[in-house]
N, C-alpha and C positions, 0 to 999 in steps of 0.2 A: 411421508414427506411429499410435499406436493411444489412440483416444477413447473414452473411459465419458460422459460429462454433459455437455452442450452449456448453458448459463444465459445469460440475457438481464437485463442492467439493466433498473430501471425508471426511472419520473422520482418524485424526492418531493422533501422540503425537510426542512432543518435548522437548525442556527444561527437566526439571526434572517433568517428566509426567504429561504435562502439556495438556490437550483434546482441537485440532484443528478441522480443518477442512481446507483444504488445496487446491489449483489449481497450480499441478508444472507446470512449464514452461522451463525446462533446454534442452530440445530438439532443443529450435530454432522453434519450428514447429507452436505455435499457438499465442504466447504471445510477443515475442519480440517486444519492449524492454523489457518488463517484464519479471522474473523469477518466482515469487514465489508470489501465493498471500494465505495469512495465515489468517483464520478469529477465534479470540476467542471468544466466548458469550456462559456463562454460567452463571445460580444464585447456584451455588454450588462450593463452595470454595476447594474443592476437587477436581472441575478439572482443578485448574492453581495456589493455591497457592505453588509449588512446583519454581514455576517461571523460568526463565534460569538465571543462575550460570555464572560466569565469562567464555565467549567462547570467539575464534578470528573470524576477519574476514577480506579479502582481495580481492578489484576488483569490489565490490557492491556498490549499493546505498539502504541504509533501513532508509523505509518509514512506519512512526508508527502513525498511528490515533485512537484514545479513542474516544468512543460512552458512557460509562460507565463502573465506576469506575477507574482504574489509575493504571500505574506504576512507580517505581521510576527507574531512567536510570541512571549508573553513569560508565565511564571510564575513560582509561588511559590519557586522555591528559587535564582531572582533571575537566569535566563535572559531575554532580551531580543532577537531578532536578528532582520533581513530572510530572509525565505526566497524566493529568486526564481527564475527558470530554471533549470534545471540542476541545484538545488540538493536536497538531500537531509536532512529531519529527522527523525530519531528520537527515541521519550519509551517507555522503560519504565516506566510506572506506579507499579505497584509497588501498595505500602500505600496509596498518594494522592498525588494530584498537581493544584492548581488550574492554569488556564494557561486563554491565549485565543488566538486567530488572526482576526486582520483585515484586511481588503487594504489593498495598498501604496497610498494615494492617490494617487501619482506614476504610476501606470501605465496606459497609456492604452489598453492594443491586446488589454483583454479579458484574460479570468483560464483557466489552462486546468492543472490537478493533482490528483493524487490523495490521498486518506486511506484506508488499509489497516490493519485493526487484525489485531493477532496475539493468538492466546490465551496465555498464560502456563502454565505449569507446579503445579498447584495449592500443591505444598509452595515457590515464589517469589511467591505473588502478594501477600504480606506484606510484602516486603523491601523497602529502600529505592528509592526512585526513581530512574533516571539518567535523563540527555539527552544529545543528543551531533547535531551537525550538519555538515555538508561545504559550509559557508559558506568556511571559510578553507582546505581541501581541496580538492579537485575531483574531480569522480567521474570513475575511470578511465573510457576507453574505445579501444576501437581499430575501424578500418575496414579490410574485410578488400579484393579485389582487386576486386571485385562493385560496391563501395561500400556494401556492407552494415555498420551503425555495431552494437555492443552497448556500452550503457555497462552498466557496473556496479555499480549500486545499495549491494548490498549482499549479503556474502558472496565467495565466489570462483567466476569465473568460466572457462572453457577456451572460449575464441573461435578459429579457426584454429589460428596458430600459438602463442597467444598466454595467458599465463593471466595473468587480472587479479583483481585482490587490491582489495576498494573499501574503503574506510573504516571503514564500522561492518560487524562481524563476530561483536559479541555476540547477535545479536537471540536472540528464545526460538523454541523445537522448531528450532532449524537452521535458521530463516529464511534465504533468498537471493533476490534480487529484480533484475532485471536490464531495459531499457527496450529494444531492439531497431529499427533504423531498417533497413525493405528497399525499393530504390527499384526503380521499375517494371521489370517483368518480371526481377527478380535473388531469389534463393533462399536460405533460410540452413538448415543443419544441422547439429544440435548432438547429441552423444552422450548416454544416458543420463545423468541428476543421478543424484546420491548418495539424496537425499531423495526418498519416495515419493509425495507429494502435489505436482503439479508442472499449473501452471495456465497457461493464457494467455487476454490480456484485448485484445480489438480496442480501441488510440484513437483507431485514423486508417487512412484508407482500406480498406481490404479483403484477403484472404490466403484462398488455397487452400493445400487438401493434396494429398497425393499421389495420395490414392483419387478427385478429385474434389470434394469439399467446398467451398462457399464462405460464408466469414464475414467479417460487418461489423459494422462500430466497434457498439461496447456489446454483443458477444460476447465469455464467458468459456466457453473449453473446459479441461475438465477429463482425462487423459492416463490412461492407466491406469500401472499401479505398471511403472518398469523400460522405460517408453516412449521413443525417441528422438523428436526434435523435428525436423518437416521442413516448411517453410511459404516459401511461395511470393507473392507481391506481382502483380497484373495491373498496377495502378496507383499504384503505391509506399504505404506503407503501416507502420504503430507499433505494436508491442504491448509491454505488458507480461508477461513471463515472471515468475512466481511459485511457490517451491519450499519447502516445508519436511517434516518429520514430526510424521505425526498425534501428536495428543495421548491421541486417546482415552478423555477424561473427562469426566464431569457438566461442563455449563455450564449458572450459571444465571445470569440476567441480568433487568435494569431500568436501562435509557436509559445512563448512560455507565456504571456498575458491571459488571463479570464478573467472578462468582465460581464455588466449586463446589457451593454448597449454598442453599438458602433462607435459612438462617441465617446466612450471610455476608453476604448483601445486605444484610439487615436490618441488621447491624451496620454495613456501610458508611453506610446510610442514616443513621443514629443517628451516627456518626461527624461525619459531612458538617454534621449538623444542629449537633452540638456544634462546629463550628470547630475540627477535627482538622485538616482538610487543609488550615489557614493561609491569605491572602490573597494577591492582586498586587498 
């Protein structure tokens, strides 16, 4: 397994003071196609039931995964739904999209999920919005003999013997996104992806590589192009594997807008102001 960039989250806040933990990517320089990857996990309901409040957003793709506990998502083109463990939500942007995410009140044992934004395509980042969720789906996964679990997020997957097909397979640049469970001292090996940008994100316990390496939670390593994947658990241990192709374009960006020029934003911004992107 061969490593280019090693990145570390930090701690910051969103929503209405909501404590993250964050790896930006609006540079272009380590992540694309990814922007932004946002991890919350806490057992203290103080630092996220504030939740985010009705924002816009235009140009993106958010990618929301629950590990534990839930939010409920609901926007303007009349989406409404629980998103809780296991569970998987998608939203391409598009031209605009209002929408919010709140914690589930009913849940008691602490909130712990991700938001992952993907860059769009500049000649899609106009086009209508979709959403789509594995609320009434289930995300595949299979456990191999090790007991090592891969669900599959999103795209397709080769586990063992096994190729799993998850849900949503539209995402943008070839997104694939897959959750990974290794329990103590057991190993997982995965053959090169198709896609050249191929990341992994510690959110639980710890993992070595082959050469010796050890990383822990709120560790993102980044692969070099054409790398296989070989990681190892001392004490059992979760990551997200993250895959797509670069984009390779202008991004410019202010708070939830990404576009490819100055002059996009601005019009988003003038947009947003005039009540283009409709109400919840």
């Amino acid at each position: 397994m061969k490593i280019s960039k090693v990145l570390t989250a930090y701690a910051t806040q969103d929503g209405d003071g909501v404590n993250i933990r964050r790896i930006p990517g609006f540079d272009g320089k380590y992540l694309d196609p990814f922007l932004m990857i946002d991890e919350l996990k806490s057992d203290d309901k103080s630092d996220y039931m504030g939740g985010f409040p009705a924002h816009p957003h235009r140009g993106i793709e958010t990618f929301t995964y629950i590990l534990k506990g839930g939010f409920v998502h609901q926007d303007q083109m009349g989406n409404k739904e629980a998103i809780r463990a296991g569970d998987v939500q998608w939203m391409s942007t598009g031209k605009g999209v209002m929408h919010s995410e709140m914690p589930l009140a009913d849940e008691i044992d602490g909130l712990h999920g991700f938001q992952i934004w993907i860059n769009m395509p500049s000649d899609e980042k106009m086009r209508e919005p979709r959403y789509q969720d594995t609320t009434k789906n289930p995300v595949p996964s299979f456990t191999n003999d090790q007991g090592v679990t891969l669900k599959a997020l999103a795209g397709n997957w080769q586990f063992a013997d096994q190729l799993l097909k998850a849900g949503l397979q539209s995402l943008a640049a070839s997104a694939a996104l897959a959750d990974v469970h290794i329990p103590t001292e057991k190993s997982i090996q995965l053959a090169p992806l198709a896609q050249q940008k191929v990341m992994i994100y510690v959110h639980s316990g710890s993992i070595s590589t082959s050469d010796g390496q050890s990383f822990t939670t709120g560790k993102l390593i980044t692969l070099e192009p054409n790398s296989d994947i070989s990681l190892k658990s001392k004490e059992g241990a979760g990551v997200l594997i993250l895959a797509g192709q670069p984009l390779n374009q202008p991004i410019a960006h202010m708070g939830p807008f990404v576009m490819s020029t100055q002059d996009e934003i601005k019009q988003a911004v003038s947009d947003f102001q005039n009540g283009e992107f409709g109400k919840i």
